[in-house]
RODO-2510 file (C-alpha; in nm, 4 decimals, decimal comma):
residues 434
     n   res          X          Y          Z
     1     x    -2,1311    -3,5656     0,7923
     2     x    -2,0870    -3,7752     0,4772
     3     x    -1,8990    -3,5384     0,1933
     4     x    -2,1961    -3,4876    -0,0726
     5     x    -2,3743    -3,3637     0,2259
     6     x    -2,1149    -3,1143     0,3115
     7     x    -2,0736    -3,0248    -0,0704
     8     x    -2,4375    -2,9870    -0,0554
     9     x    -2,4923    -2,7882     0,2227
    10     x    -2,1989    -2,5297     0,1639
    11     x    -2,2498    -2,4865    -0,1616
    12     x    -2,5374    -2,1690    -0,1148
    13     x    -2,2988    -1,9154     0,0197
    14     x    -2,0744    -1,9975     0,3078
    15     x    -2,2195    -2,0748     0,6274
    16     x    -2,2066    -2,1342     0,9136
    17     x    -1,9511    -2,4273     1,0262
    18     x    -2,0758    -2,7879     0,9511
    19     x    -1,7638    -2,9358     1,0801
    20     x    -1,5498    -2,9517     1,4175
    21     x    -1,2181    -2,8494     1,3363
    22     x    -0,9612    -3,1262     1,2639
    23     x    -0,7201    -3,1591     1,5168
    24     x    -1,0513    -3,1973     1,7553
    25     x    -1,0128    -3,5349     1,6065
    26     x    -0,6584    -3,6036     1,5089
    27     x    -0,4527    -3,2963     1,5772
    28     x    -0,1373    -3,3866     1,6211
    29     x    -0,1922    -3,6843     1,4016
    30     x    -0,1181    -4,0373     1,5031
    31     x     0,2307    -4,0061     1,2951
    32     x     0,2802    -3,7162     1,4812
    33     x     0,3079    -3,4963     1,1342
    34     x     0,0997    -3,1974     1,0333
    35     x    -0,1312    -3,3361     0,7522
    36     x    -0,1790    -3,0582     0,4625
    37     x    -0,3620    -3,0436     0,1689
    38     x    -0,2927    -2,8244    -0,1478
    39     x    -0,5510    -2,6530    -0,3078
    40     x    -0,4646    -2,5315    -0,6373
    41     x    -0,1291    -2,6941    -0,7496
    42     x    -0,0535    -2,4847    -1,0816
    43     x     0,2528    -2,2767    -1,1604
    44     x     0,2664    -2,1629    -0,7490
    45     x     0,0552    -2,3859    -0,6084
    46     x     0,3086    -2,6657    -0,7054
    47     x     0,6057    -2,4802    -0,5933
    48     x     0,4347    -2,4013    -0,2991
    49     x     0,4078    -2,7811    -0,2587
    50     x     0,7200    -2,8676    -0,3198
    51     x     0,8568    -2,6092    -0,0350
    52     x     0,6470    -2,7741     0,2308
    53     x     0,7553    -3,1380     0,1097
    54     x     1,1510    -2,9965     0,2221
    55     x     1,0413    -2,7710     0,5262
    56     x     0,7636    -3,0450     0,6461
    57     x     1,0610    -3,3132     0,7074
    58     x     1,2291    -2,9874     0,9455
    59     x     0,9000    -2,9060     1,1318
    60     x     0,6929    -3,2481     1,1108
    61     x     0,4656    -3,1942     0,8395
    62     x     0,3392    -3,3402     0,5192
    63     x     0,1361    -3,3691     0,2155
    64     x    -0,1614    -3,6077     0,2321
    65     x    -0,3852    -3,4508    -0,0382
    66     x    -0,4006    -3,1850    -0,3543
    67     x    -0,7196    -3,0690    -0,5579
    68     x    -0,7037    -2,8532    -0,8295
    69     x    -1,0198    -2,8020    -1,1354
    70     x    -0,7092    -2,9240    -1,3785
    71     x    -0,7209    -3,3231    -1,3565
    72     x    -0,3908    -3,3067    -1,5271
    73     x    -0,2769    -3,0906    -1,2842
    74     x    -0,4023    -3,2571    -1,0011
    75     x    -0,2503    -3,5850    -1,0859
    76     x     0,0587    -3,4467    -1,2154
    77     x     0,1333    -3,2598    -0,8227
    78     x     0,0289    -3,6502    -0,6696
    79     x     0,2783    -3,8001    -0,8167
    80     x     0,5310    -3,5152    -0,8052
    81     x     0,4706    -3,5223    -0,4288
    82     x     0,5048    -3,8695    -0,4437
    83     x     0,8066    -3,9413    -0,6239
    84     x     0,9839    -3,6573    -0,3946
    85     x     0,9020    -3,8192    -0,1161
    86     x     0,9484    -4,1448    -0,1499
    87     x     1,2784    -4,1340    -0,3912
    88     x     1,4592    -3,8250    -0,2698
    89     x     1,3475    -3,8452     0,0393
    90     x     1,3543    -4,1739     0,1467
    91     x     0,9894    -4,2023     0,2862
    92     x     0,9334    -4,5467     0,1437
    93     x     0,6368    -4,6546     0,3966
    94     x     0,4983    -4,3476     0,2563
    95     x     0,0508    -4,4504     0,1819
    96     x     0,0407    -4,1829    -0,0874
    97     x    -0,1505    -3,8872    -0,1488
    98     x    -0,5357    -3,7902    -0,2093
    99     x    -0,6333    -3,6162    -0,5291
   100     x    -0,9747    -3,3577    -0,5220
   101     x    -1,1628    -3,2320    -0,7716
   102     x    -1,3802    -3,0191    -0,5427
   103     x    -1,1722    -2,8220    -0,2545
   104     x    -1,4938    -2,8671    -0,0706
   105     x    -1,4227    -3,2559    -0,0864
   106     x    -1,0945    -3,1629     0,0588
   107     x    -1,1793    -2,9438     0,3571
   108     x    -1,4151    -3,2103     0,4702
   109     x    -1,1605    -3,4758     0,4462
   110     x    -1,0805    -3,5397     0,8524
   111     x    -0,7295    -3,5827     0,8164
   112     x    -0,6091    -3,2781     0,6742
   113     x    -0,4859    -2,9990     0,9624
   114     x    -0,3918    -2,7446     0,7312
   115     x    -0,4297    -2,6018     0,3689
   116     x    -0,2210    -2,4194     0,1040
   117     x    -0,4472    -2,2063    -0,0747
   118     x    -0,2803    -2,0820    -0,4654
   119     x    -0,5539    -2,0314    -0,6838
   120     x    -0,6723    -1,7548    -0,8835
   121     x    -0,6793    -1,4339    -0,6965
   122     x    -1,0440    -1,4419    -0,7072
   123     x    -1,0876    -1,7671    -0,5457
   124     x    -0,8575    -1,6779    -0,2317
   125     x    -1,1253    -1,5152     0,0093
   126     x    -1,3958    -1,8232    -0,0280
   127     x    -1,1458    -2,0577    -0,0128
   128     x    -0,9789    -1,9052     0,2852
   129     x    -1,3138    -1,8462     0,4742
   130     x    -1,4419    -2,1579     0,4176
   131     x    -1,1517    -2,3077     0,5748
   132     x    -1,1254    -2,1388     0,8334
   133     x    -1,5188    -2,2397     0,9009
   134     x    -1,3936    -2,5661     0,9191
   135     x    -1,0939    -2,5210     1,1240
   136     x    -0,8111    -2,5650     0,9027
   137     x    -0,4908    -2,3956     0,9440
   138     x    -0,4077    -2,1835     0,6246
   139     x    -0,1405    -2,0449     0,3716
   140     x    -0,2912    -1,8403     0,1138
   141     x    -0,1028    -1,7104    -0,1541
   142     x    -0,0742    -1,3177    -0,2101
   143     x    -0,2621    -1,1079    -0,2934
   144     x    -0,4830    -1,1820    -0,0075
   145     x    -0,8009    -1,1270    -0,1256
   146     x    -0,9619    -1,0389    -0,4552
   147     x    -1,1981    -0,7692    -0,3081
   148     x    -1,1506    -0,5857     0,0125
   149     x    -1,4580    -0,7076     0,1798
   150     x    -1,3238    -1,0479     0,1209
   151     x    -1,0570    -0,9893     0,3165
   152     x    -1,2488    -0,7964     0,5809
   153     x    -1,4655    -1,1132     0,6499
   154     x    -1,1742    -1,3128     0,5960
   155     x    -0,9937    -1,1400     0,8874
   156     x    -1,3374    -1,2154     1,1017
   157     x    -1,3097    -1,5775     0,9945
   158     x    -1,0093    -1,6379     1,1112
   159     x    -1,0414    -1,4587     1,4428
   160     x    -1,3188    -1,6164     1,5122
   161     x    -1,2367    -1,9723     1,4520
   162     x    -0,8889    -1,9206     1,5760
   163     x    -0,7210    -2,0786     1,2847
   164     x    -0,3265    -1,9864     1,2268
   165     x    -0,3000    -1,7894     0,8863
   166     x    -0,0234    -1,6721     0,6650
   167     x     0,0045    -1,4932     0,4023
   168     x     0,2212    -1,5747     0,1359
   169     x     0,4296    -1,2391     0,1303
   170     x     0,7485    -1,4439     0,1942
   171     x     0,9768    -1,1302     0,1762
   172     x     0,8910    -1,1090     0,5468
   173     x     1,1052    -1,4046     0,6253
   174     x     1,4053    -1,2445     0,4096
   175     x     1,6821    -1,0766     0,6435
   176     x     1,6840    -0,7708     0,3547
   177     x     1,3602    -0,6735     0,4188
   178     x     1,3430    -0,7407     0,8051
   179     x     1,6602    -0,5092     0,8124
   180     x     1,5397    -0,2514     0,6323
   181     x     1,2604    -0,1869     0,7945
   182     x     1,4401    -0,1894     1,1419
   183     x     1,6723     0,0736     1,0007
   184     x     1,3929     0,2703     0,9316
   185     x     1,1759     0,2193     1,2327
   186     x     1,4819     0,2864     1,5158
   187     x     1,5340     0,6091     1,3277
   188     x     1,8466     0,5652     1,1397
   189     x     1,7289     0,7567     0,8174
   190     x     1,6043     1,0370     1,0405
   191     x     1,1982     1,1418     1,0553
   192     x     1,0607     0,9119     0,7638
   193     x     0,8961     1,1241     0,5022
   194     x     0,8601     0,9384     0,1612
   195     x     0,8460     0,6060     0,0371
   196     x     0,9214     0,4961    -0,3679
   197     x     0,7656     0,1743    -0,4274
   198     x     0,8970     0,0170    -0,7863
   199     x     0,6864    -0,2584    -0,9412
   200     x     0,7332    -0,4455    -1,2727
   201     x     0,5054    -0,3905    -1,5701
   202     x     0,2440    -0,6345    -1,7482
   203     x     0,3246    -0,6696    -2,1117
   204     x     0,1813    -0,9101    -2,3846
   205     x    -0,1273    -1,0463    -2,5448
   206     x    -0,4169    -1,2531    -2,4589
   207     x    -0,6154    -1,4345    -2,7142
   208     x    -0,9739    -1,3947    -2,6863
   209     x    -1,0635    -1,6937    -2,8162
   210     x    -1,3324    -1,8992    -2,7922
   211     x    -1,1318    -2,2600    -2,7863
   212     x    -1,2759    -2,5813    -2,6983
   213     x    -1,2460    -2,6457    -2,3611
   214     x    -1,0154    -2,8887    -2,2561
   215     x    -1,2056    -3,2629    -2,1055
   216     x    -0,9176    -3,2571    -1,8425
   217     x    -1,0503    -2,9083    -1,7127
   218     x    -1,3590    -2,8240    -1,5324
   219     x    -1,3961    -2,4576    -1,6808
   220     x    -1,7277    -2,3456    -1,4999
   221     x    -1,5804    -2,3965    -1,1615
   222     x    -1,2678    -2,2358    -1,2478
   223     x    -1,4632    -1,9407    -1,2966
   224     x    -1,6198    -1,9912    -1,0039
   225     x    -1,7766    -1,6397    -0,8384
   226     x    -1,6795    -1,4329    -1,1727
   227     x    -1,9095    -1,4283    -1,4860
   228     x    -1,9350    -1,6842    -1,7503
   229     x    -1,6922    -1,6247    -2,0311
   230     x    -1,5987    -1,7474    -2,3300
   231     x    -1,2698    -2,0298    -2,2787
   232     x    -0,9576    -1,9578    -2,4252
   233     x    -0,6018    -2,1341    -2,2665
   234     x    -0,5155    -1,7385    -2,2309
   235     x    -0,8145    -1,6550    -2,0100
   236     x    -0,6820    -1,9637    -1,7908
   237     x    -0,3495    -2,1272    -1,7819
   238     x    -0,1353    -2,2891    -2,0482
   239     x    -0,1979    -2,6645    -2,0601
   240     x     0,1261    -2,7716    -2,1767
   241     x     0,3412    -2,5898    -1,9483
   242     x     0,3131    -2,3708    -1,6464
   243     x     0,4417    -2,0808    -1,7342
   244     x     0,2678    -1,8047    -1,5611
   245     x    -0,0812    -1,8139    -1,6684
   246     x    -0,3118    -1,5365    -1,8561
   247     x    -0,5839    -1,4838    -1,5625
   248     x    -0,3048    -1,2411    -1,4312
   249     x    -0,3643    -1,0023    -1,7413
   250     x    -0,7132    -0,9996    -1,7093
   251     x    -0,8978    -0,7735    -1,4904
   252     x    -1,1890    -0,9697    -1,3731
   253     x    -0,9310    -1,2150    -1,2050
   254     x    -0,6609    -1,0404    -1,0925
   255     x    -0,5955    -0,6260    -1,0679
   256     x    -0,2463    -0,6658    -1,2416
   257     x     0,1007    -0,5763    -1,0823
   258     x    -0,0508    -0,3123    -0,8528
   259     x    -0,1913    -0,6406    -0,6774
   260     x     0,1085    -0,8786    -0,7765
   261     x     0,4187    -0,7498    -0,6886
   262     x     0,2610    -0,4484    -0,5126
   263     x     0,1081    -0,7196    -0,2467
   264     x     0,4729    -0,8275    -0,1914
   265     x     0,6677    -0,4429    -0,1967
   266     x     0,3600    -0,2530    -0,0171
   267     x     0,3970    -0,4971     0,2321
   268     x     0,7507    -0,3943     0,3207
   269     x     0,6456    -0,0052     0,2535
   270     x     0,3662    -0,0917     0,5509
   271     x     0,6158    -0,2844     0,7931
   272     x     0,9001     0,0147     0,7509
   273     x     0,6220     0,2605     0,8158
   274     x     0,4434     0,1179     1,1130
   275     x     0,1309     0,1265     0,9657
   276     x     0,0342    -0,2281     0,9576
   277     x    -0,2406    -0,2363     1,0740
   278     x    -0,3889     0,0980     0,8941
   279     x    -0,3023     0,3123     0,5570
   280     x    -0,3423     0,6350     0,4024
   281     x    -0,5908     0,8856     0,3886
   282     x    -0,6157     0,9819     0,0453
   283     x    -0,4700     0,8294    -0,3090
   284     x    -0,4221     0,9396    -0,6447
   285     x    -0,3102     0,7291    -0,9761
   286     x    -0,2876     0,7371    -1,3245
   287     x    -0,2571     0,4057    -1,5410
   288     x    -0,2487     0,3095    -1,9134
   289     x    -0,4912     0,0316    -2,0348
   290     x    -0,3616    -0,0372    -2,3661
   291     x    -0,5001    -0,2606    -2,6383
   292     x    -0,4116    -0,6228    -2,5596
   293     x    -0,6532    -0,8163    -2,6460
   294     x    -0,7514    -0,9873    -2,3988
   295     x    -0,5448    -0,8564    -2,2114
   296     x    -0,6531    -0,5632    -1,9951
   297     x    -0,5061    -0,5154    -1,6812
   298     x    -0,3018    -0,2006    -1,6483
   299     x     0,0869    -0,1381    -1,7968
   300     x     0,2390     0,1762    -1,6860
   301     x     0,1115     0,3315    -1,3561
   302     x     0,1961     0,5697    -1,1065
   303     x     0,0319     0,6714    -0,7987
   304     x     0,0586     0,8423    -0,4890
   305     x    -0,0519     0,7796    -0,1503
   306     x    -0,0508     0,9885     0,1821
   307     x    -0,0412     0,9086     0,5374
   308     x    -0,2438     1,1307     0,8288
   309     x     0,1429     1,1966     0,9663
   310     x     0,2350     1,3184     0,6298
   311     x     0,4420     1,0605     0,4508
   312     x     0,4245     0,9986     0,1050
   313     x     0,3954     0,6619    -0,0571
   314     x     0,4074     0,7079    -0,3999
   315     x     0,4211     0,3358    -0,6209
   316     x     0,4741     0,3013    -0,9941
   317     x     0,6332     0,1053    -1,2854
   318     x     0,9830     0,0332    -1,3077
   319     x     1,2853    -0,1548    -1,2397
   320     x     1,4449    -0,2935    -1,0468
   321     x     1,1274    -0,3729    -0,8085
   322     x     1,1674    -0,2858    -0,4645
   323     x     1,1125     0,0129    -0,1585
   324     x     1,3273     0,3054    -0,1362
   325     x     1,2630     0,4966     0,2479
   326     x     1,3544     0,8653     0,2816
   327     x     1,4072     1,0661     0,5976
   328     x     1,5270     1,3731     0,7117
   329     x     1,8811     1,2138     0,7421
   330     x     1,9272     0,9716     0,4706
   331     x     1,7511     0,6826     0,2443
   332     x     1,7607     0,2744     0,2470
   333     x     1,6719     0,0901    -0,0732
   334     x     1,5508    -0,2962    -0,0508
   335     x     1,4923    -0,5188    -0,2752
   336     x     1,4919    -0,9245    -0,2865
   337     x     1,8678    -0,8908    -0,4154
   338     x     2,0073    -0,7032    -0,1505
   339     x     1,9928    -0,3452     0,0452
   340     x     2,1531    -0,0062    -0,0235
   341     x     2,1742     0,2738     0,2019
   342     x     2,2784     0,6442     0,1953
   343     x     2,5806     0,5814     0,4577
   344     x     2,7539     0,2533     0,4395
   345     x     2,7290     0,2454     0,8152
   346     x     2,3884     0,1814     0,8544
   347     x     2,3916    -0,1796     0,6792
   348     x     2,6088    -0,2643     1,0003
   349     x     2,3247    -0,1889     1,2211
   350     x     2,2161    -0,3953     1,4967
   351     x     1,9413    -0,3691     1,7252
   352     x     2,0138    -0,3009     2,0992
   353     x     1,8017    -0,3362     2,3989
   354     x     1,4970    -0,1062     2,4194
   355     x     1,4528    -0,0466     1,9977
   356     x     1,2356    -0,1929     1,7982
   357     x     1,2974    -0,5769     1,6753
   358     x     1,0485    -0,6771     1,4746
   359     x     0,9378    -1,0200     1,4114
   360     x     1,1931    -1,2475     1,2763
   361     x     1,1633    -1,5865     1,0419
   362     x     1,3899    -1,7384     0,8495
   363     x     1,1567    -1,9609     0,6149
   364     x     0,7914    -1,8325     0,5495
   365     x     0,6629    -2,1986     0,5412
   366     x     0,8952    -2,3354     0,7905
   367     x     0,7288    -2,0571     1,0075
   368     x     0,3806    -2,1043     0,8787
   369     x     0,4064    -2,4968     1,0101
   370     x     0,6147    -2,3685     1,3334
   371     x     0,2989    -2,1338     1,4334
   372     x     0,0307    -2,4396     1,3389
   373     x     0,1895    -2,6100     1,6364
   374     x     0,2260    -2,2969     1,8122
   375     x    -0,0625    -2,1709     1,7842
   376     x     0,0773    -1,8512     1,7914
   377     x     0,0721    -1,5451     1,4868
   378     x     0,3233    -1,6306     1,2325
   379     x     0,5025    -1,3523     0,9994
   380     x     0,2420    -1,2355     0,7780
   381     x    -0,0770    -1,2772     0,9667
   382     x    -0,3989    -1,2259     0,7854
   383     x    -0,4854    -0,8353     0,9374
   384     x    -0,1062    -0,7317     0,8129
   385     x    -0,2127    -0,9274     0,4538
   386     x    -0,4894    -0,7851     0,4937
   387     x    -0,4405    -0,3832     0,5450
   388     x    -0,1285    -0,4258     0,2509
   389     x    -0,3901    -0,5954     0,0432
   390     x    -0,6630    -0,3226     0,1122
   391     x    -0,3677    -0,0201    -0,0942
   392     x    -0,3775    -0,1948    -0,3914
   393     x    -0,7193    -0,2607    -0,4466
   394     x    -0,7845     0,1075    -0,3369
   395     x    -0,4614     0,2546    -0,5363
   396     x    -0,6222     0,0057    -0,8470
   397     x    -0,9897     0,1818    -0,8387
   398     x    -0,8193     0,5165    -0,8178
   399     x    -0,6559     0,4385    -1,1409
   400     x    -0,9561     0,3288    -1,2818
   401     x    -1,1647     0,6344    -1,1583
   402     x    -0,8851     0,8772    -1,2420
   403     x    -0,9493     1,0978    -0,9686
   404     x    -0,8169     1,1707    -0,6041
   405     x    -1,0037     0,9607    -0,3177
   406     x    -1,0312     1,0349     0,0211
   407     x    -0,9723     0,7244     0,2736
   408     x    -1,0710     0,6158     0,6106
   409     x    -0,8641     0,3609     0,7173
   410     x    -1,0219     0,2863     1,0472
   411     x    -1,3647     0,1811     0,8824
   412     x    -1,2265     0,1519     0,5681
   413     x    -1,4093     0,3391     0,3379
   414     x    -1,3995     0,5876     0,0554
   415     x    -1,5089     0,9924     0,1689
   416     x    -1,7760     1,1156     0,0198
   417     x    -1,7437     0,8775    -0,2860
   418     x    -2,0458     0,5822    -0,3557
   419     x    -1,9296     0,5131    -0,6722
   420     x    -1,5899     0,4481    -0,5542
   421     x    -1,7365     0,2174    -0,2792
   422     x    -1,9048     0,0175    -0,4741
   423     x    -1,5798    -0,1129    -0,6334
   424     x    -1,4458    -0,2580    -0,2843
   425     x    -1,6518    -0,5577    -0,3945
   426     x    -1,7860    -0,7544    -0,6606
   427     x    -2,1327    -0,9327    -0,7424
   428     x    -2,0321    -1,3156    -0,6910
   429     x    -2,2168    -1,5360    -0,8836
   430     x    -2,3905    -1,7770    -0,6984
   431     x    -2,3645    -2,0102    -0,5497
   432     x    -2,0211    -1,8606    -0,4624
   433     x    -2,1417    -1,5685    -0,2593
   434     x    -2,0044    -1,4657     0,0763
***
């Protein structure tokens, strides 16, 4: 299928697949190297790049293409990728790399095996699902999803086309985190009964605008699914620099630290408390939405979650960021620093036959590439990014409902509550609907 034709036919919603996967035709490739492409190559996407350009020369893998709406962008990670590889890393037969405008263009380019997805927030789930349609291997960046039925057709996209995903919650590769939550799991704090989740706060503000928009930047399809806004560099992402960008204050785009940082901590909180693959049953917040200008996403916060066995999850503002668990015979604080426990001798745990060892990885992308060969479930697989996800979008609508909501986590729903169902989605605009 020629590439307009693809373009043409995906671009009414996402359908079904219009394309065999790619290692049908070329997987492993002739070189023998996993062929990725980066979609979205901004402040994380091009870190994100530059992590696989190390890791791929460890596990056989490398950059053939990037795409991004920001030409300057896009160029900028080509020859970034470039220049690593062929003067630092000695790759001078290296052909070069493929630059997209359209991530479309991209995922119907034969030669790529895999994807790294760091966009927006609210572009994850369409460009996850569409490549998983087309049976690419993916690494999407945290938070998973935008909306929670994104990521509940997200996790039926991948299962169904058997792709490998991870998701970018790399604090499941840190040996911190890991033992933490095997301290807490083979019982060494006692029964578990509470867990303190810290988070950073969102401060500054955005300028409304409306500015020109840049010829170097495609602004309609950078808003993509949300509605049609007025441009101003803080709605999008600075264009001299790439320091972190203003979409991350700004509700439509992204739910704030609740979804930032909390898609990183309430991941660990999850993974301690054996609830993976489930949540709580009820949640309460309170937030402040201060006037930022633009800015809107909330500052201060504090909520608190609850578990059918009883255990308390309660998350809020403040420093430094990480998970504190509390049982009936002492505590263990983690954070990306280090650990602290109650008793000094629990740091010098090690797990024994018959306890629980959970899964180990010492590199998120190294392991990400690893499982692509694999084929197997790497660290963070897409129903554990996708149940972490699904607590802070429904800790982020109780803040913005103000009231206490009852939760089913097995069909994941709100109790009794339309109006707080509702918000578990969004109204796309088209052509970007799911």
């Amino acid at each position: 299928m020629k590439r307009r034709d693809f373009i043409k036919t995906t671009a009414v919603g996402l359908v079904t697949p219009v394309l065999a996967p790619s290692r049908i035709f070329s997987h492993p490739a002739p070189s023998d190297y996993i062929q990725v492409g980066c979609i979205g190559v901004g402040r994380q996407g091009q870190a994100d790049m530059l992590e696989l350009l190390y890791r791929g020369l460890e596990a056989g893998a490398r950059v053939v293409a990037v795409c991004d709406v920001d030409r300057h962008r896009a160029e900028n990670a080509a020859w970034l990728a470039e220049k690593t590889y062929t003067r630092e890393l000695g790759l001078n037969r290296y052909q070069g790399i493929k630059i997209f405008h359209d991530f479309r263009e991209l995922l119907a380019f034969r030669e790529v095996d895999a994807v790294i997805i760091a966009t927006p927030d609210f572009w994850h789930g369409i460009n996850a699902i569409m490549a998983a349609q087309v049976g690419k291997d993916i690494y999407v960046e945290k938070p998973l999803t935008y909306s929670l039925v994104e990521g509940q057709k997200l996790v039926k996209a991948v299962r169904e086309k058997k792709v490998v995903l991870q998701v970018g919650s790399q604090q499941r590769s840190s040996i911190y985190f890991l033992k933490a939550c095997e301290i807490v799991r083979n019982g060494l704090i006692g029964q578990l009964q509470k867990i303190t989740v810290w988070l950073p706060e969102d401060s500054g503000h955005g300028d409304p605008g409306p500015m020109p928009v840049p010829p170097n930047l495609d602004y309609d399809f950078w808003l993509g699914p949300t509605p049609e806004a007025p441009y101003s560099e803080d709605r999008v992402h600075p264009q001299m620099s790439y320091d972190r960008p203003g979409w991350m204050q700004i509700e439509t785009y992204d739910r704030g630290m609740i979804a930032n940082w909390g898609a990183h901590m309430i991941d660990i909180a999850q993974w301690g408390n054996a609830s993976e693959l489930s949540g709580p049953v009820s949640i309460i917040a309170q937030a402040e939405f201060p006037e930022r200008g633009l800015f809107n996403v909330h500052t201060k916060f504090k909520a608190e979650a609850t578990y059918a066995d009883g255990t308390t999850m309660v998350m809020e503002t403040g420093e430094p960021a990480g998970v504190r668990f509390e049982g009936t015979e002492g505590w263990v604080f983690v954070r990306r620093e280090g650990l602290q426990a109650s008793r000094p001798e629990i740091l010098n745990y090690q797990v024994s036959s018959g306890q629980v060892k959970l899964y180990q990885s010492s590199n998120h992308m190294k392991n990400f590439l690893e499982c692509v060969r694999t084929r197997k479930d790497p660290a963070a697989p897409v129903e554990v990014g996708h149940r972490s996800n699904s607590i802070c979008i429904i800790t982020h609508i109780a803040m913005k409902l103000g009231r206490k909501l009852s939760w089913n986590p097995e069909k994941e729903q709100f109790i009794g509550d339309e109006q707080a169902n509702q918000m578990l989605d969004y109204p796309h605009r088209k052509p970007w609907t799911i």
